[in-house]
Wavefront OBJ file of the C-alpha trace (Angstrom):
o trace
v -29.566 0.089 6.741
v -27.742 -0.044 10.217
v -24.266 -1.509 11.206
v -23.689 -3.008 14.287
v -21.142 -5.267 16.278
v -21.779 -8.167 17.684
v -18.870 -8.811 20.015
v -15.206 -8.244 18.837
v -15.183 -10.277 15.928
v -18.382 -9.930 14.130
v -19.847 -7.328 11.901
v -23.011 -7.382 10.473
v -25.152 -5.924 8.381
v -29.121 -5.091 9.367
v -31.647 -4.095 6.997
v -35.052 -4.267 8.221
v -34.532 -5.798 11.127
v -33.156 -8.834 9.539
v -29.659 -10.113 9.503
v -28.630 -10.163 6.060
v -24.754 -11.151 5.827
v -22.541 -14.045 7.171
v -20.384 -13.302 10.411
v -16.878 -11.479 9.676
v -15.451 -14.996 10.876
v -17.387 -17.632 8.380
v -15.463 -15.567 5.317
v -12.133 -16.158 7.316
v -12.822 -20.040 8.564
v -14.332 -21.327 5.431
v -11.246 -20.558 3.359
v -8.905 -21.923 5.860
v -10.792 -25.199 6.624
v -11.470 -26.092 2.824
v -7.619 -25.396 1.895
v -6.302 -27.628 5.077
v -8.865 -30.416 4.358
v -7.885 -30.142 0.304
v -4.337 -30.022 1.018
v -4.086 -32.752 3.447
v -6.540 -35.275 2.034
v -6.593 -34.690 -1.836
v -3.423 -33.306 -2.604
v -1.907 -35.108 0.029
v 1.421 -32.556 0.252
v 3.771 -32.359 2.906
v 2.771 -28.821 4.651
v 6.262 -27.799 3.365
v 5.080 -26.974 -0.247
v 1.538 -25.683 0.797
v 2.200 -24.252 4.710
v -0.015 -23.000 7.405
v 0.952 -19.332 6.716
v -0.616 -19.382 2.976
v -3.526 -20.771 4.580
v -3.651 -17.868 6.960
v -3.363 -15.833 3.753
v -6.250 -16.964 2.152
v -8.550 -16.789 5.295
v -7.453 -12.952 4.865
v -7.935 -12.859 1.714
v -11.475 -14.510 2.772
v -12.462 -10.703 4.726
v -10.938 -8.857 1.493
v -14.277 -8.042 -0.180
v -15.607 -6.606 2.785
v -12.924 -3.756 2.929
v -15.923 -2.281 1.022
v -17.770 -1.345 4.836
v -14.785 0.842 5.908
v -14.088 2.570 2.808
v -17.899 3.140 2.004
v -17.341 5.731 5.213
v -14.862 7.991 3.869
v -15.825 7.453 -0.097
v -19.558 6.493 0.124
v -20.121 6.889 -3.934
v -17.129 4.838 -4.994
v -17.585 1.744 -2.123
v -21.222 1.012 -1.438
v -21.544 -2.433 0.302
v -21.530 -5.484 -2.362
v -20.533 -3.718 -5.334
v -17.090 -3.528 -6.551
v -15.322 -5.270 -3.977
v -18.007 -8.629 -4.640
v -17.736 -8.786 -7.835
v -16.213 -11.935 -10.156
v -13.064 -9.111 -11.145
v -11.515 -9.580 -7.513
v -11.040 -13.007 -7.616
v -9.815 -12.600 -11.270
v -7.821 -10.214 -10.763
v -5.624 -12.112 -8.365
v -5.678 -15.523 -10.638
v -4.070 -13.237 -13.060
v -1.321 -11.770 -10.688
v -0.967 -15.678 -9.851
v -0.513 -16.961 -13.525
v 2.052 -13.756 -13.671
v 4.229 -14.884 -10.836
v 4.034 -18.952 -11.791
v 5.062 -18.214 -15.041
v 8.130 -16.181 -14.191
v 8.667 -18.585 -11.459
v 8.036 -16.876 -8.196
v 6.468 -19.453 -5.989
v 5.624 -17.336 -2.714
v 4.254 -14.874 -5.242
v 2.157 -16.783 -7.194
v 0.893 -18.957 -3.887
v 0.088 -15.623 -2.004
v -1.842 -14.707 -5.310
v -3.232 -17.932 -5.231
v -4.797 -18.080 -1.371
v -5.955 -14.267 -2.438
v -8.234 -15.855 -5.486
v -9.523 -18.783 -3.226
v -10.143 -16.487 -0.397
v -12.108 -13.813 -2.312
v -13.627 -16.507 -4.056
v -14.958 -18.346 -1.450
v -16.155 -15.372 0.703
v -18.375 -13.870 -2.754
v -20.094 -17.311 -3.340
v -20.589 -17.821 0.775
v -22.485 -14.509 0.258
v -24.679 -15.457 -2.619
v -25.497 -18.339 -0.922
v -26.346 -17.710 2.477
v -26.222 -13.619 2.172
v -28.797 -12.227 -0.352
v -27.793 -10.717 -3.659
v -24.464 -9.942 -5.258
v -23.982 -8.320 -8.261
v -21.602 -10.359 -9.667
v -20.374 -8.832 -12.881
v -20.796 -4.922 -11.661
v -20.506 -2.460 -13.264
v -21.116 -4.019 -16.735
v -24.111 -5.217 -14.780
v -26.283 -4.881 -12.328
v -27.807 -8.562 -12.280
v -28.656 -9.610 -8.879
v -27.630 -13.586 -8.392
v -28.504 -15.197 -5.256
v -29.474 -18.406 -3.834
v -31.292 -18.277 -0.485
v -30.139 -21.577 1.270
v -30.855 -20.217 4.758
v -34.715 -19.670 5.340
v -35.559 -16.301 6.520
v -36.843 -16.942 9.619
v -33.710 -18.826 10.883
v -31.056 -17.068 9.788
v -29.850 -15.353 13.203
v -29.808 -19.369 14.365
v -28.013 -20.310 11.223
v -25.240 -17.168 11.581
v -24.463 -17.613 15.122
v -24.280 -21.303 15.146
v -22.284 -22.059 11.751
v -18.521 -20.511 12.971
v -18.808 -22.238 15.929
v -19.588 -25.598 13.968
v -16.825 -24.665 11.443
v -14.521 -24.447 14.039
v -15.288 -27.562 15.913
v -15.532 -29.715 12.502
v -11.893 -28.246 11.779
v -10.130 -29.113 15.527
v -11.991 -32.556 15.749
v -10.405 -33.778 12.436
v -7.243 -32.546 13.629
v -7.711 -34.278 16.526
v -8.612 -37.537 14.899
v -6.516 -37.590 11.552
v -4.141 -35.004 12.011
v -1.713 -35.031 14.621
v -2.983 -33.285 17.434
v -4.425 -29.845 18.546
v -1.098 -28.395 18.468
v -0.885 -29.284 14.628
v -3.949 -26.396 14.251
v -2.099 -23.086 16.531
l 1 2 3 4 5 6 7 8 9 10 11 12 13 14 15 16 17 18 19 20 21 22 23 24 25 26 27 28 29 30 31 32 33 34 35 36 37 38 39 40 41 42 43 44 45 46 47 48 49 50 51 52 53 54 55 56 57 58 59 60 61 62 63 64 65 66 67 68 69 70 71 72 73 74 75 76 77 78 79 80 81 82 83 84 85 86 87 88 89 90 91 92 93 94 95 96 97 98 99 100 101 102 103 104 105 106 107 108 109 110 111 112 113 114 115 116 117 118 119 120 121 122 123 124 125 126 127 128 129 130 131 132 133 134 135 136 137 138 139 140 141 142 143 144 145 146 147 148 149 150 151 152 153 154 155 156 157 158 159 160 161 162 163 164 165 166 167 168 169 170 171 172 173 174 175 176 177 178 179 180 181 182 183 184 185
């Protein structure tokens, strides 16, 4: 297994010559784009109760899992790649902080706790889907799920095309049904 970069904002992971994880921007754009698009045209809020900076939140909170690359450096027993850090607890754990803070009534709390589930949420399911194998419930076990969605022999294609789709889907509905580009920066 080999890192390397791929410009300034992509990290991936090569194993046999194959590209086997999304780029470091999908697990931040997915997040985002799904919350704006479920805020503004099923919950149909005013961006005062649900505002761009959770949003930004949870698009962190979309790269959390992956803190497991970094750390596997300095404490390579404890943080090996898609263990821990992608497992179901993550996103639990932060669900729970959230139901803490609602129910003593701390909104920015329990909303920051709240973009933190969806985020971690969103980026372990966009890696069973398109990424290979997580194991999901480690360390009680070490059950590999995945579902390959992305055929092997186009997934470089796939991974270099989808954040600049993502991104173009999110500024053209802005563009048509929001109001304006500025609404997005």
């Amino acid at each position: 297994m080999a890192f390397r970069s791929h410009g300034t904002n992509t990290l991936i992971i090569v194993k046999n010559n194959s590209i086997i994880m999304p780029f470091v921007v999908t697990h931040m754009l997915v997040p985002m784009i799904l919350i704006d698009i479920f805020r503004d045209n099923i919950l149909k809020i005013k961006k005062s109760k649900l505002s761009n900076k959770y949003i930004l939140i949870a698009g962190l909170a979309g790269l959390l899992p992956d803190i497991d690359i970094p750390l596997s450096i300095f404490f390579p027993t404890l943080f090996a790649h898609r263990t821990i850090t992608h497992t179901v607890w993550v996103p639990l754990t932060f669900l729970f902080l959230f139901s803490v803070f609602h129910f003593i009534r701390k909104r920015n709390w329990s909303m920051i706790f709240l973009m933190c589930f969806i985020g971690t949420a969103i980026h372990i399911t966009l890696d069973v889907v398109t990424a290979g194998s997580i194991q999901l419930f480690y360390p009680i076990s070490k059950t590999l799920f995945a579902v390959y969605l992305i055929p092997a022999g186009s997934v470089i294609f796939v991974y270099s095309a989808m954040d600049a789709v993502l991104l173009w889907i999110w500024f053209f509905r802005k563009m048509v049904f929001g109001k304006g580009i500025e609404d997005v920066i």
